[in-house]
C-alpha positions in Angstrom: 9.1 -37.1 7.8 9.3 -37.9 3.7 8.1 -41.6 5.2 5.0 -40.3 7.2 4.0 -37.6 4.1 4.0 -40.3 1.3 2.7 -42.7 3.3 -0.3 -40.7 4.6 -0.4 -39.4 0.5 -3.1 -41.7 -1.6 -4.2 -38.2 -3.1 -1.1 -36.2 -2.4 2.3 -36.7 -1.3 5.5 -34.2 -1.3 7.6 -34.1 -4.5 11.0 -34.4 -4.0 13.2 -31.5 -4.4 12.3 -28.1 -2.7 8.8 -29.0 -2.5 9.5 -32.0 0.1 12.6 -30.2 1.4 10.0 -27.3 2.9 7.5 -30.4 4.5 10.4 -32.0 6.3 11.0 -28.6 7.9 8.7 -28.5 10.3 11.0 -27.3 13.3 11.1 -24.2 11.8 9.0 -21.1 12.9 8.2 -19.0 9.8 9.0 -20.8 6.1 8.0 -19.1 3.3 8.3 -21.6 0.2 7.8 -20.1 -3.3 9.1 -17.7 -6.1 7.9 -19.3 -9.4 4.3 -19.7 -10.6 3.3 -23.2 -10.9 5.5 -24.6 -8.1 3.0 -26.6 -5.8 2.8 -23.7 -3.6 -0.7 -24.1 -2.9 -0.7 -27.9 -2.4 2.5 -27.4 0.0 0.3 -25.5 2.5 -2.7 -27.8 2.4 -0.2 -30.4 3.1 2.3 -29.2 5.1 -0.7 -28.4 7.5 -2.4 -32.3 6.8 0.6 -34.4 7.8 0.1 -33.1 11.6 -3.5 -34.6 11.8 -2.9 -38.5 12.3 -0.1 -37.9 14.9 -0.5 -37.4 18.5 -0.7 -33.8 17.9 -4.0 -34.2 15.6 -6.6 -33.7 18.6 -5.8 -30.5 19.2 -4.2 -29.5 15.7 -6.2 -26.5 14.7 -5.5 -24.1 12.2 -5.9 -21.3 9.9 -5.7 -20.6 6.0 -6.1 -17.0 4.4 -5.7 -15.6 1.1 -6.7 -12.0 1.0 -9.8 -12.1 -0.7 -12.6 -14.8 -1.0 -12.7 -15.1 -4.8 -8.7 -15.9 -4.2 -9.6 -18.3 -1.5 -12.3 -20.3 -3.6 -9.4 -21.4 -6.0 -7.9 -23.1 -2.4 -10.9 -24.6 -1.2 -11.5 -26.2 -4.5 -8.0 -27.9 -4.0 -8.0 -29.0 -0.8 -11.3 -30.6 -1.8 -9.8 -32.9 -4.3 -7.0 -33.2 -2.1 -8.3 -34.0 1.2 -11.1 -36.8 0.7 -8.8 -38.7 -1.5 -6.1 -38.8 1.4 -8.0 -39.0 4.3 -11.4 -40.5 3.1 -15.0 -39.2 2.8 -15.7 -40.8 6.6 -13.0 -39.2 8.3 -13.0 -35.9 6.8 -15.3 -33.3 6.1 -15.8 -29.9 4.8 -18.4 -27.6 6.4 -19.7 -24.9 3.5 -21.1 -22.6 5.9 -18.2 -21.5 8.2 -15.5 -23.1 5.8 -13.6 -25.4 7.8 -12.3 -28.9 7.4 -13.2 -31.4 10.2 -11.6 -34.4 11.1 -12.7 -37.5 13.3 -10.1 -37.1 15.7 -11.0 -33.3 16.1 -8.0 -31.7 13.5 -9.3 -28.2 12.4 -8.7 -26.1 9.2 -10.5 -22.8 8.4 -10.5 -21.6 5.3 -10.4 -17.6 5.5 -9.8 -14.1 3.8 -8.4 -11.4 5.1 -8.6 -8.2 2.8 -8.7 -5.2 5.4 -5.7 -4.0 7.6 -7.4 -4.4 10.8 -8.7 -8.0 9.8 -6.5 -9.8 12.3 -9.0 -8.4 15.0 -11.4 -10.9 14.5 -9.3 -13.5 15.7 -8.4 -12.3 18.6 -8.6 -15.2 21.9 -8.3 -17.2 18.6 -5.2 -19.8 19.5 -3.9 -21.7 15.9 -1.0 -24.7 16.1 -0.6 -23.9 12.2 -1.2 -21.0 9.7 -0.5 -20.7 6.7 -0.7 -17.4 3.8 -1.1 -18.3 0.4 0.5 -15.9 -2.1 1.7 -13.7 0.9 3.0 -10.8 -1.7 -0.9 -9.6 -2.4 -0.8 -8.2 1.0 0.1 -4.9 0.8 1.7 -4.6 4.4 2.8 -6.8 6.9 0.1 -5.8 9.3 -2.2 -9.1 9.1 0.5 -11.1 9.2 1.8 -9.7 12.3 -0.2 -9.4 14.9 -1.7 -13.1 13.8 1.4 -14.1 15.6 0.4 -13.7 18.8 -2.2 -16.1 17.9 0.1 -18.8 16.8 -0.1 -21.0 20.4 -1.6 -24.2 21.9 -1.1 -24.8 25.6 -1.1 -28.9 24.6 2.5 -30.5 25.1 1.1 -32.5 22.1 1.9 -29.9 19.8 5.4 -29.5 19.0 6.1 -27.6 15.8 3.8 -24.6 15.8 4.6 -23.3 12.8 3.6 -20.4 10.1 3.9 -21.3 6.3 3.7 -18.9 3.4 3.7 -18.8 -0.3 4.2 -16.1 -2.7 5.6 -15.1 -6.5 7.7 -12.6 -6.4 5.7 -8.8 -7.4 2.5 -7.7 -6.1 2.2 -4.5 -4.0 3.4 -6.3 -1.0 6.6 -7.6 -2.9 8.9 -5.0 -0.9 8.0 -5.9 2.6 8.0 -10.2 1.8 11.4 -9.6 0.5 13.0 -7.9 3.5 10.9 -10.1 6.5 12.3 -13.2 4.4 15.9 -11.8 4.0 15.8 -12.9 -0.2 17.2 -9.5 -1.1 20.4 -10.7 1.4 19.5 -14.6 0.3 18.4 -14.6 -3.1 19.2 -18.2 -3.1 17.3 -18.6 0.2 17.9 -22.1 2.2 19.8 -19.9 5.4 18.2 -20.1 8.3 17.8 -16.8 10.4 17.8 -16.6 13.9 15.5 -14.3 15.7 16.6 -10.7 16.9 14.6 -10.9 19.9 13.8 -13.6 22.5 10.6 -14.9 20.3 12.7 -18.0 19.4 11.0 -17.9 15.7 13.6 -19.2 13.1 12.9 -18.2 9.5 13.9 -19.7 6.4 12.9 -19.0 2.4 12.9 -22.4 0.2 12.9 -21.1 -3.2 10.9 -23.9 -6.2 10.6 -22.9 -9.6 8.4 -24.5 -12.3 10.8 -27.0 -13.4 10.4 -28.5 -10.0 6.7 -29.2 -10.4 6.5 -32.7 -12.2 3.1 -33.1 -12.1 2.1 -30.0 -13.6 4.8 -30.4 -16.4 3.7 -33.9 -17.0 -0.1 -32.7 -17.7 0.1 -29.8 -18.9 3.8 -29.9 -21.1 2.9 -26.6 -23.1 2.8 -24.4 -19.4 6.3 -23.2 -19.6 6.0 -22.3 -23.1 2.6 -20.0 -22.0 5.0 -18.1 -19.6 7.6 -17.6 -22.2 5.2 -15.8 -24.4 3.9 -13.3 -21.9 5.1 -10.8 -23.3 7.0 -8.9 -20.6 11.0 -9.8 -19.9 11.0 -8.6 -16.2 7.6 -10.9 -16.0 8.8 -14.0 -17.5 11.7 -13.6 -15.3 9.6 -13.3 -12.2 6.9 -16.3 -12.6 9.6 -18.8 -14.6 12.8 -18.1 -12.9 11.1 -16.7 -9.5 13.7 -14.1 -9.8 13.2 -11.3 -7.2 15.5 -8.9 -8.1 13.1 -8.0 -11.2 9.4 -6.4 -10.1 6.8 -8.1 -12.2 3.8 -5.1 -13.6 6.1 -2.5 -12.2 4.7 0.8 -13.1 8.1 2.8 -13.7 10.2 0.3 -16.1 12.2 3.0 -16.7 14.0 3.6 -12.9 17.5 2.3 -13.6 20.2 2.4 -10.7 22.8 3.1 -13.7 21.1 6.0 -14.8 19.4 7.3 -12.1 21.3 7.1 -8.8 24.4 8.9 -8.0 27.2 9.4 -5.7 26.6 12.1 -3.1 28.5 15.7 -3.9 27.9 19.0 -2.2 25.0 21.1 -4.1 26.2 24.0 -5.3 24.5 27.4 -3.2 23.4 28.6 -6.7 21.3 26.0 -7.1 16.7 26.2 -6.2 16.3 23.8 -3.5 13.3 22.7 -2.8 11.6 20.0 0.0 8.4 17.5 -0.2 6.6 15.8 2.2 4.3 13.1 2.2 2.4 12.7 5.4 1.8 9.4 7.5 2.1 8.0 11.1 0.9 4.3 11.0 1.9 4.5 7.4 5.6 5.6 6.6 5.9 9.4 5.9 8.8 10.6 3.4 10.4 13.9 3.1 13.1 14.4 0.4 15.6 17.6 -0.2 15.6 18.1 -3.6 17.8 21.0 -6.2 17.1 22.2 -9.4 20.5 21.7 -11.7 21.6 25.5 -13.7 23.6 23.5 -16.1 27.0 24.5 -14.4 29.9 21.8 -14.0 31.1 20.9 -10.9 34.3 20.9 -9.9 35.3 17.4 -10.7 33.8 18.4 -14.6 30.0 16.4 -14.0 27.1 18.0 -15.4 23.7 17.8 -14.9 21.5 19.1 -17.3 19.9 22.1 -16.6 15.9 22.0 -15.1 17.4 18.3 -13.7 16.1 17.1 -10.1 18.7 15.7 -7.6 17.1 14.0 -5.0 20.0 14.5 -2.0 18.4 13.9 1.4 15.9 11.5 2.7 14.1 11.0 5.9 11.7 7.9 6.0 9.7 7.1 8.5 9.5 3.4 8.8 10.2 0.8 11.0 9.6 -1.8 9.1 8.3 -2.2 5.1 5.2 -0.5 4.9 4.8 0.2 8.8 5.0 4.0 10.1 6.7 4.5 13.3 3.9 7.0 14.6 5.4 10.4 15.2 3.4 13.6 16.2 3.3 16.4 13.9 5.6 17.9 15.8 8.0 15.6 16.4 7.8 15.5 12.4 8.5 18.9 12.1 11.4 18.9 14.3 13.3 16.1 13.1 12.8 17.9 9.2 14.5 21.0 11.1 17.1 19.2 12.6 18.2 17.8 9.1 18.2 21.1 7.3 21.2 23.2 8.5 20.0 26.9 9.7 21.8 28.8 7.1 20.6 25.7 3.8 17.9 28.4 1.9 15.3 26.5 0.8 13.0 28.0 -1.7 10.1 25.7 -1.2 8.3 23.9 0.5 5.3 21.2 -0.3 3.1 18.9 1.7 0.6 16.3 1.2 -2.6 18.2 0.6 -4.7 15.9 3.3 -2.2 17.0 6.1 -3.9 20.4 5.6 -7.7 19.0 6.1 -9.2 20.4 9.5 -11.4 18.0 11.4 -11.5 19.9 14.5 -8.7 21.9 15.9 -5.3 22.8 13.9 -4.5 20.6 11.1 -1.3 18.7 10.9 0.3 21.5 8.6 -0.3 24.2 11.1 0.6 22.3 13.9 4.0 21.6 12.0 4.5 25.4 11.5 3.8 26.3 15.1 6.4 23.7 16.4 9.0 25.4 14.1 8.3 28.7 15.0 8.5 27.9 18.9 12.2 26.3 18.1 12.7 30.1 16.5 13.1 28.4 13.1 11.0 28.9 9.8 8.7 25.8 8.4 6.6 27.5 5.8 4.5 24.6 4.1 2.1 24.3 1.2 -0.4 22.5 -0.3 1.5 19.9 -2.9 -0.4 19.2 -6.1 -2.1 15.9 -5.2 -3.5 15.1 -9.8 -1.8 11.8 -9.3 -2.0 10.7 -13.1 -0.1 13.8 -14.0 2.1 13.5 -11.4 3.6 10.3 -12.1 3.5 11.1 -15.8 5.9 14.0 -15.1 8.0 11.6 -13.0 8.3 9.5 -16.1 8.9 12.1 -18.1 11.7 12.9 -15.9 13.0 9.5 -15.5 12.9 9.3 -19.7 14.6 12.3 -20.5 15.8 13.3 -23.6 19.4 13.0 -24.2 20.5 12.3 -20.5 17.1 11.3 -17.1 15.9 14.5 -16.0 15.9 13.5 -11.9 18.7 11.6 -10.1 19.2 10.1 -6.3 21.6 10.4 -3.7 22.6 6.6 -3.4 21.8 7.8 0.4 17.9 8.1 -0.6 17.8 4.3 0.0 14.0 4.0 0.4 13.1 6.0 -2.8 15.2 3.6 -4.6 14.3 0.5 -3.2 10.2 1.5 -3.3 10.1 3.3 -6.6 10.5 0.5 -9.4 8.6 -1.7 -6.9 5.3 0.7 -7.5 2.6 -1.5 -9.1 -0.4 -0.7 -11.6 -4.2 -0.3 -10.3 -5.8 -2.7 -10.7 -8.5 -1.0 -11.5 -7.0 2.1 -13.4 -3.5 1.5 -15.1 -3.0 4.9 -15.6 -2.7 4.6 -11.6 -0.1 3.4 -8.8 -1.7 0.6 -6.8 -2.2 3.2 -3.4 -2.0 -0.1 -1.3 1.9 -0.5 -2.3 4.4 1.2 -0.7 4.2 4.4 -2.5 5.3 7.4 0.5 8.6 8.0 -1.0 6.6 8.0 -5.1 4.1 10.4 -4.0 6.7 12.8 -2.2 9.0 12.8 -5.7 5.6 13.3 -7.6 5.1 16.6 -5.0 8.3 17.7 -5.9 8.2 17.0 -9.7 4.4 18.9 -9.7 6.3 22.2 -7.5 6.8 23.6 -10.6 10.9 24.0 -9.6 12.3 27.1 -11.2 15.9 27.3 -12.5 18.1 29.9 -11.1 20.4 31.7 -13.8 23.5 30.3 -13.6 25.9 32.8 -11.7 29.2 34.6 -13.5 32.7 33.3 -13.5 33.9 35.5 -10.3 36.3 37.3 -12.7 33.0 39.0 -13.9 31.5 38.9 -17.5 34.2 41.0 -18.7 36.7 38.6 -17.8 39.7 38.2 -20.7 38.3 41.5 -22.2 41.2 44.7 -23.5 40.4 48.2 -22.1 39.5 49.0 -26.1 36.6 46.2 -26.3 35.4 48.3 -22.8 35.4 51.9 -24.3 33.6 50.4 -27.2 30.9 48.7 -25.6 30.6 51.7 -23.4 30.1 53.6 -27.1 27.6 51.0 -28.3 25.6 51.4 -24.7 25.5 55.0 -24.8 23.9 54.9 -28.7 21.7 52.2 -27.8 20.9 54.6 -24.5 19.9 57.8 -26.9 
């Protein structure tokens, strides 16, 4: 394969190291290659996909290119036309503006496409691709696109042997949560181990990491690049686009979350303490309920404190079947499971729910629909409307996650999807004092509903010796005297 690539490759040929490691993988189903800015991610795709068009595969090698929006995809099709002529040669290639596709003599096909909306993926469908390839697959927010192009991935032409998917992406963006898990690199880090399909789909999937370092071209022009990520300004982003280190969320909104600080081991809430319960409502979309209690100060029995007004986050029930991707329960069925995971005789003092859940577009809205179910199972569901200011919101979040002296909210280590979603919540584009709304934010906006619930703090109860615990029966007579003064 290194052979065929460099000797196809006047304009273009593989570097070695991980960029010509990913090329010679063409047996595998789903690669995604990447991690580092400036690691010939771009020029991988647009040649992984070219060195199938002068084999006996290239008469029916047809396939698809998307970035998710067009000014994105300009920056490819201005590569792929200094790559392609160069390699192939202006009479046996040729690139159609109109319906942006590549054309070559012996009938290979590339379209060049966006794909910005969830429901994109339906206007391709009868559409059947040998390749396809995602450049800078994190800036899709879910995995929806992505997936149902699958079923498109097929070409009834023995000719074609390695149908194939190829990705790119840095780590970050609002769909860095969901790339992470599909490609196994919060198991992998290191990537390079191939995983074998759950299911009888026979689609391997492997993660070849590349950082800067491995681009020689790039350093060779353009020596000072490394030095211009060094000075962006940001540790966790440096980190990200120079080491393509995915452990670290480049533009993350809440800096602050730290697993040190903010999660702990789970301990039984004392009955003193307010306890109060959020929801953020979804069906295609994850929902998120948390059980939450307000701290009284009091130590527990093993001498921890938590300081009084504190949050502890101690239940969680996600509704996800996959990153980003909702698992489509009924109101009801919503309602019951929160029932069944709050024990009959746990008091909970309040209850809030995302404030769209209680819109009415005809019939009962999903809030009243959750109350009815309750009250037919002879249990008690009372809901209401969550304060939905979001810039507030995730200011008092922050605020929380600050503190003072010691963080203000904590986590059940069991409240796994809070903690793996909430320092993965990215900026707005457009407004900075915002969380990016495409990002996997169900479990941020249910802590924000608890945080703006305006949780009270019950007064701490006595020692059960009583306040007059260690007290002589002269002290008693004499506060009696001292009452009975005060009292005339």
């Amino acid at each position: 394969m290194a052979n065929k690539v460099e000797a196809l490759a006047e304009g273009w040929r593989a570097q070695e190291g991980p960029q010509l490691t990913a090329v010679q993988k063409a047996w595998v189903a789903e690669l995604l290659f990447g991690g580092a800015a400036g690691g010939g991610k771009t020029a991988f795709l647009l040649g992984d996909f070219a060195q199938d068009v002068p084999t006996p595969a290239g008469p029916y090698w047809h396939g698809i290119l998307f970035r998710r929006t067009y000014p994105q995809l300009e920056e490819v099709i201005k590569q792929s036309l200094e790559m392609y002529p160069r390699w192939f040669g202006p009479d046996k290639v040729k690139w159609t503006e109109k319906n942006k596709t590549w054309t070559w003599k012996n009938g290979a096909t590339l379209k060049m496409r966006f794909a910005e909306l969830e429901n994109d993926w339906m206007e391709y469908q009868g559409h059947q691709y040998g390749w396809m390839g995602w450049d800078e697959l994190t800036t899709w927010p879910t995995p929806t696109n992505y997936l149902r192009m699958k079923a498109r991935l097929r070409s009834a032409h023995p000719e074609v042997r390695f149908k194939r998917i190829r990705c790119t992406a840095n780590p970050g963006g609002p769909g860095h949560e969901w790339v992470k898990e599909y490609y196994a690199i919060d198991r992998f880090p290191k990537g390079e181990v191939l995983l074998t399909p759950a299911d009888a789909s026979n689609m391997t999937r492997l993660f070849i990491p590349s950082r800067v370092q491995d681009n020689r071209i790039l350093l060779a022009a353009d020596p000072d690049y490394v030095n211009r990520l060094r000075s962006l300004g940001s540790p966790e982003l440096v980190k990200a686009w120079l080491e393509g280190d995915w452990s670290v969320v480049q533009g993350a909104y809440f800096p602050e979350f730290n697993p040190a600080r903010h999660v702990v081991r789970p301990f039984v809430i004392p009955e003193s303490w307010t306890r109060l319960r959020a929801l953020d409502w979804g069906s295609a979309a994850p929902f998120a309920v948390y059980w939450a209690a307000v701290s009284d100060g009091t130590a527990l029995p093993d001498g921890t404190s938590y300081p009084r007004g504190s949050l502890v986050v101690y239940r969680e029930w996600y509704g996800a079947k996959s990153a980003n991707v909702g698992i489509k329960l009924t109101a009801e069925e919503v309602a019951l499971g929160i029932l069944a995971r709050t024990d009959p005789f746990e008091k909970i003092n309040d209850s809030v729910l995302d404030p769209s859940a209680f819109a009415q577009n005809g019939g009962p809205s999903i809030a009243e629909r959750m109350m009815t179910a309750a009250r037919h199972e002879r249990r008690t569901l009372n809901l209401r409307q969550g304060d939905n200011k979001r810039i507030p919101g995730w200011d008092q979040l922050r605020d929380r996650l600050k503190g003072a002296d010691a963080p203000m909210i904590y986590f059940f280590s069991t409240c796994q999807h809070a903690i793996r979603t909430i320092p993965s919540l990215q900026h707005d584009e457009t407004n900075a004092e915002d969380v990016d709304s495409d990002g996997e934010d169900h479990a941020g906006d249910a802590i924000r509903y608890l945080c703006m619930a305006r949780p009270w703090v019950r007064t701490a109860p006595e020692s059960a010796a009583g306040p007059w615990a260690g007290w002589r029966l002269d002290d008693l007579w004499k506060q009696h005297e001292d009452d009975s003064r005060w009292s005339r």
